[in-house]
Steps between C-alpha positions, in 0.01 A plus 500: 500500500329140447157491425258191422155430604354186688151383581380376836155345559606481909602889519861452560850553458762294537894571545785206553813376389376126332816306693366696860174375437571121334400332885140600391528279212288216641253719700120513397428766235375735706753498815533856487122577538551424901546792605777304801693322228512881249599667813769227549665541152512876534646493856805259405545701173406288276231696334228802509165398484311818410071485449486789238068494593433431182507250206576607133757603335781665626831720361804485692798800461800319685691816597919532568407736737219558738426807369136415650359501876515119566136346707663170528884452563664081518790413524545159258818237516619467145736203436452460152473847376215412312164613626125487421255789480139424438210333584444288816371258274843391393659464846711196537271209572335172376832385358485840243755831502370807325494512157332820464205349335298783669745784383743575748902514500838379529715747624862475533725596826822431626428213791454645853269701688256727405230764595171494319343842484115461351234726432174578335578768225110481357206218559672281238859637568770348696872664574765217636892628588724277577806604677766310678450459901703362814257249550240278426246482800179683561295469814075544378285523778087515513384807701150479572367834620226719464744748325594247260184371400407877433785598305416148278114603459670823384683320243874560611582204599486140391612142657663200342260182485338616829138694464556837395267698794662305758855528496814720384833348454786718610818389338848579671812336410819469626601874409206668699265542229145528593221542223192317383333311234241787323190478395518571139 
């Protein structure tokens, strides 16, 4: 088990291979913040875009198993092998790469596809597996009921970029997955 901490001053969490994610390069700093362009990335696989609903700092445990009950489940491409977990901060943009200036990590995987398990193990407390997948594709959608907006007032749930008593994001990818982004 990997674990480093990171600090985020936009409550989020950030997961992509650096070569899946180098079209971004000349996009404005804060792309991702749109909640249509985050949704993009994590639909063609090419990140997860998680709002942890908090800023500070955080500890990360990157599991070899998911030996935890996963709230949000990705599937990310992974041509390189080499992928970033941190901050949203350091997301490929304004001509930079991560550096992990904000804490944060390389990790090191064979190139191909994978599934991103994540979940909140305390406030402060993140658990990431990574585990090989079929494919890369995810399909978010906003859902804009009642029943929503009550289970996010509850503090269950939680949306990427979009405002958090509005919407849930359901996330099901090409294997029939269907979860959603919690409300830490």
């Amino acid at each position: 088990m990997k674990v480093f901490d990171f600090v985020t001053d936009t409550s989020t969490l950030c997961v992509f291979d650096l070569v899946a994610h180098r079209h971004r390069l000349s996009d404005d700093a804060d792309w991702w913040s749109l909640s249509s362009e985050a949704i993009a990335e994590i639909n063609r696989g090419n990140a997860v875009i998680v709002d942890l609903g908090m800023d500070g700092k955080f500890s990360v445990a990157v599991h070899e198993a998911a030996d935890f009950e996963p709230s949000v489940v990705c599937n990310i491409n992974c041509p390189s092998g080499r992928i970033f977990v941190g901050a949203g901060e350091e997301i490929t943009s304004d001509g930079l790469e991560p550096e992990c200036v904000r804490g944060g990590a390389f990790l090191t995987v064979m190139p191909g596809c994978y599934r991103v398990a994540i979940a909140k193990s305390s406030p402060m407390g993140v658990l990431v597996c990574l585990s090989k997948s079929s494919g890369a594709s995810n399909a978010v959608i906003a859902n804009m009921s009642a029943e929503d907006n009550m289970l996010m007032n509850a503090g269950i749930l939680q949306a990427v970029g979009v405002p958090d008593s509005k919407v849930e994001l359901l996330l099901q990818n090409s294997a029939g997955f269907a979860g959603s982004i919690p409300c830490p």
